[in-house]
N, C-alpha and C positions, 0 to 999 in steps of 0.2 A: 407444439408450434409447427403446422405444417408447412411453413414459406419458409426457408432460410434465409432471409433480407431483417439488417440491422444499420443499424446507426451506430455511431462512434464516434466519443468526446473527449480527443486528447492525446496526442501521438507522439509521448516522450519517451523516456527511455527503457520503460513499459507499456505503455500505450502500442506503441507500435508494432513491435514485434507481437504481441495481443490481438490485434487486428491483421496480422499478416497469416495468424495461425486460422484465422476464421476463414481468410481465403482461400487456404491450403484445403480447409476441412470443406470447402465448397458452398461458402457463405457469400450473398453478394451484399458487401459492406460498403456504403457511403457515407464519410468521415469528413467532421469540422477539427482545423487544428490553430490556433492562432495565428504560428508561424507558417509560413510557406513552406521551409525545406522538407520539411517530414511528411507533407501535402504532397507535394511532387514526388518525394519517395516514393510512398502510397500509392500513389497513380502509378508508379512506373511497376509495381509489383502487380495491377491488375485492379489495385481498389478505385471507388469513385469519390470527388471532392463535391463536399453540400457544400454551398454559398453561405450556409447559416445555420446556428442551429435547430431554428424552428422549421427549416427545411424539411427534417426528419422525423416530421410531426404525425405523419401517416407510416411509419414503420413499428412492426409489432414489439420490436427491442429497439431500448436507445440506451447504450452503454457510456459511461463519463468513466472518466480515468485521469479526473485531477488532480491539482497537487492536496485539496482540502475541500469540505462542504461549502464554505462562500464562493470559491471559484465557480464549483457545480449551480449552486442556485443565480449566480448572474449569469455564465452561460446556458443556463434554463430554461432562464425571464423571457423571453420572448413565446419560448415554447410552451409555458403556462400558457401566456396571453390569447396565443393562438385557439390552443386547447379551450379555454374559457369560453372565446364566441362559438368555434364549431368542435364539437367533442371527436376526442380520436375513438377508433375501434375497440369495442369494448375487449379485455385481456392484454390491453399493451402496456408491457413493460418498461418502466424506466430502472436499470440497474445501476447503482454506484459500487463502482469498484476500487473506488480511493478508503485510502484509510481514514475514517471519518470518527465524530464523536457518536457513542450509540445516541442520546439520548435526543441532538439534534438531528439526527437521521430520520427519527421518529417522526419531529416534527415537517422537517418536508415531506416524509410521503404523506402525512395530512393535509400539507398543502396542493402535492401532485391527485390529490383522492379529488379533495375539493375543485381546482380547477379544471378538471377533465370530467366531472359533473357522475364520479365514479367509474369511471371506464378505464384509470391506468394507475397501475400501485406501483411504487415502489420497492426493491427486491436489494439490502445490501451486501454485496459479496464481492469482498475484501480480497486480495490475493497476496498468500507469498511465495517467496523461491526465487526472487528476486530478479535481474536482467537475464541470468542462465532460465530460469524457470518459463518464464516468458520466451526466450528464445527458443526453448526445448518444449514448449507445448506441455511442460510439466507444473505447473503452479498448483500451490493446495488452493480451492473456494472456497472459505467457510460462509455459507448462505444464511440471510436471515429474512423472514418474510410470512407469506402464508403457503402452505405445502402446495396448495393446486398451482398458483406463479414458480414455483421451485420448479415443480416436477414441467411446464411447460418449457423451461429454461436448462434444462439437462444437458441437451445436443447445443447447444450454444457454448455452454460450461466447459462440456467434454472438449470443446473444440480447444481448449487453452489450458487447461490441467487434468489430471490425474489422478487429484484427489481434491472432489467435488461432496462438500457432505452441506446438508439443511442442518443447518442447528438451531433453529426456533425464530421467533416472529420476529417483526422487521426490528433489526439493532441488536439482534445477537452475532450475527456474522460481525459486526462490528466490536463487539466485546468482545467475541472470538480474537478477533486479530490483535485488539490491544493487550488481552493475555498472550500471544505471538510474539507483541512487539515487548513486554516485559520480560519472557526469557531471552528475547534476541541481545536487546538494548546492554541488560543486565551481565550477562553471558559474556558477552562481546566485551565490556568493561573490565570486567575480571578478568579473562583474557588479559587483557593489555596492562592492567597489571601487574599477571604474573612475568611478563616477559619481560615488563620495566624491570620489575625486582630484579627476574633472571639475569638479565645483562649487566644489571648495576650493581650485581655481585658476583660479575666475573663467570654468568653460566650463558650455554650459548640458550640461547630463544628458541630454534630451531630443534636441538637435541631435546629439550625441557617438555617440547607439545607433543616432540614424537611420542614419548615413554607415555607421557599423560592421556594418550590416543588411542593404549591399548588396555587403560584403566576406566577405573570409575568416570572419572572429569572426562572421558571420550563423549564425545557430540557432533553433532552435525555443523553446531556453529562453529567447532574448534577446526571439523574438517573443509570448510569453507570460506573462513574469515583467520582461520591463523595463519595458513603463509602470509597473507596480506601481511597481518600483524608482525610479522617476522621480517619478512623483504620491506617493510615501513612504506608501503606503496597504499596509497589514497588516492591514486586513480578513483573518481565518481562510478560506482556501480549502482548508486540513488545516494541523495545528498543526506548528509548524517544530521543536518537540522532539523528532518521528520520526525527523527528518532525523541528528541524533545517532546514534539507536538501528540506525537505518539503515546508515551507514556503520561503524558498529561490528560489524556484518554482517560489511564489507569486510574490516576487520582480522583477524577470527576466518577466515572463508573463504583470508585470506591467508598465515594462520600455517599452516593446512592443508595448502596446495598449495607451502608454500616460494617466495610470491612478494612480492616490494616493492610496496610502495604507502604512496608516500608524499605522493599531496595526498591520499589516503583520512585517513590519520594528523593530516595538515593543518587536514582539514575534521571530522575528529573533537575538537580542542582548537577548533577552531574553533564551533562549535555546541553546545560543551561549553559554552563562553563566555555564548553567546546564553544557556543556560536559568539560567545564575546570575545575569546580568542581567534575569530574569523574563518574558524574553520569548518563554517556549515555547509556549504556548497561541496566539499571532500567527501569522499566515502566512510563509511561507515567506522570503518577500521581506524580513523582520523584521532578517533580517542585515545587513541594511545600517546598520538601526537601531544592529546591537552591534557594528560597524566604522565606526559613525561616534562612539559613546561610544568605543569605545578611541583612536580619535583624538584625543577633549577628553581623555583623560588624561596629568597632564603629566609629563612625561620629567627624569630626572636626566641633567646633564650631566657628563661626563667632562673631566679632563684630559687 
């Protein structure tokens, strides 16, 4: 891709900082956001605001950073439509870098294939590393698509993480991340957990992750979601009710391939829990919140 000029779908609490590293890396980004504030953000960092999405119809990248694929394909719909009467340039990319279902990912870039009359595929590459990663320009890609759209999209990639890998046709970047979102989701549960236990048998939480940080159970999730877990702080760093939607990913992926998974099944009634207890808009770490309520509830005893 030799123009550095992109489009931009989406400027929350990843989105943004995402699109601010593109500018740093010397990208000129012009970004649709629903809301105003993060528009005007935007602008004030040096980025420019489309009037619309289909704006961005003549740009060789058009990145989406929704909360889910319906978001993406309504604000789309127009830029199909567009596409449809006058085709864009052949090799323009539309990338989805929301956590998506693989299997409907699929299906839209058949739709993006068909209404651009072949001239613009789909590329999905999922990101994690969460608001630090985004802000630090460090997210992992896992890419999924055809190798020549990959390897165009390198220097765009590089501009926003660190560890940028292709791992096969379009909808594997997306089962990539939902394998992501199963040890995250999972991980992070047990976690919260052990610290319920911990505390509710008189140990501290804090001393319990240290020791456990120079063993086996040491992780990256433990090193970036257990103080949370400990300080009980659910401050939003992305809302814990993806994590549902996410691992519901797994289930569908897994009825696909004929395979088991069942702490996926575990941690889908699991975070199914968290959002009827209200606590999906919370950070991730929230779970502990809705494993420590299912604890105050009190249990019938048996004879």
């Amino acid at each position: 891709m030799n123009e550095k000029r992109a489009g931009f779908v989406g400027l929350g609490l990843m989105g943004l900082p995402m699109a601010k590293n593109l500018l740093l890396a010397g990208w000129n980004v012009t970004a649709w956001n629903r809301s105003p504030g993060p528009i005007e953000e935007f602008q004030g960092m040096g980025g420019r605001k489309a009037p619309d999405v289909a704006s961005l119809r003549d740009f060789p990248v058009i990145a989406f950073m929704l909360p889910d694929l319906p978001f993406i394909e309504e604000a789309a719909s127009g830029l199909l439509v567009s596409w449809a009467e006058t085709p864009p340039a052949d090799g323009t990319a539309v990338v989805v870098m929301s956590s998506v279902s693989p299997e409907k990912v699929r299906d839209f870039g058949r739709r993006v294939h068909e209404a651009s009359h072949g001239r613009a595929a789909v590329v999905d590459a999922p990101v994690s590393g969460g608001t630090t990663g985004a802000a630090d320009g460090t997210l992992a890609i896992m890419a999924g698509g055809a190798a020549e759209d990959f390897e165009r999209l390198e220097a765009f990639f590089g501009a926003m993480g660190t560890t940028v890998r292709h791992i096969g046709p379009l909808g594997s970047g997306s089962l990539a991340k939902a394998c992501n979102q199963l040890l995250v989701g999972t991980t992070t549960a047990a976690l919260a957990e052990a610290a319920e236990l911990a505390e509710r048998s008189g140990l501290d939480p804090a001393a319990l992750f240290e020791v456990l940080a120079g063993g086996l159970a040491g992780s990256r999730v433990l090193d970036v979601v257990g103080p949370r877990l400990v300080r009980k702080d659910y401050t939003p760093t992305g809302p814990a009710k993806f994590m549902h939607k996410d691992l519901s990913f797994v289930l569908e992926a897994a009825q696909a391939a004929g395979a088991a998974v069942p702490m996926a099944r575990a941690g889908v009634e699991l975070y199914a829990e968290l959002k009827r207890q209200g606590l999906g808009d919370l950070d991730l770490s929230a779970v502990r919140q809705t494993i420590s309520n299912l604890g105050d509830q009190p249990t019938t005893k048996t004879n």
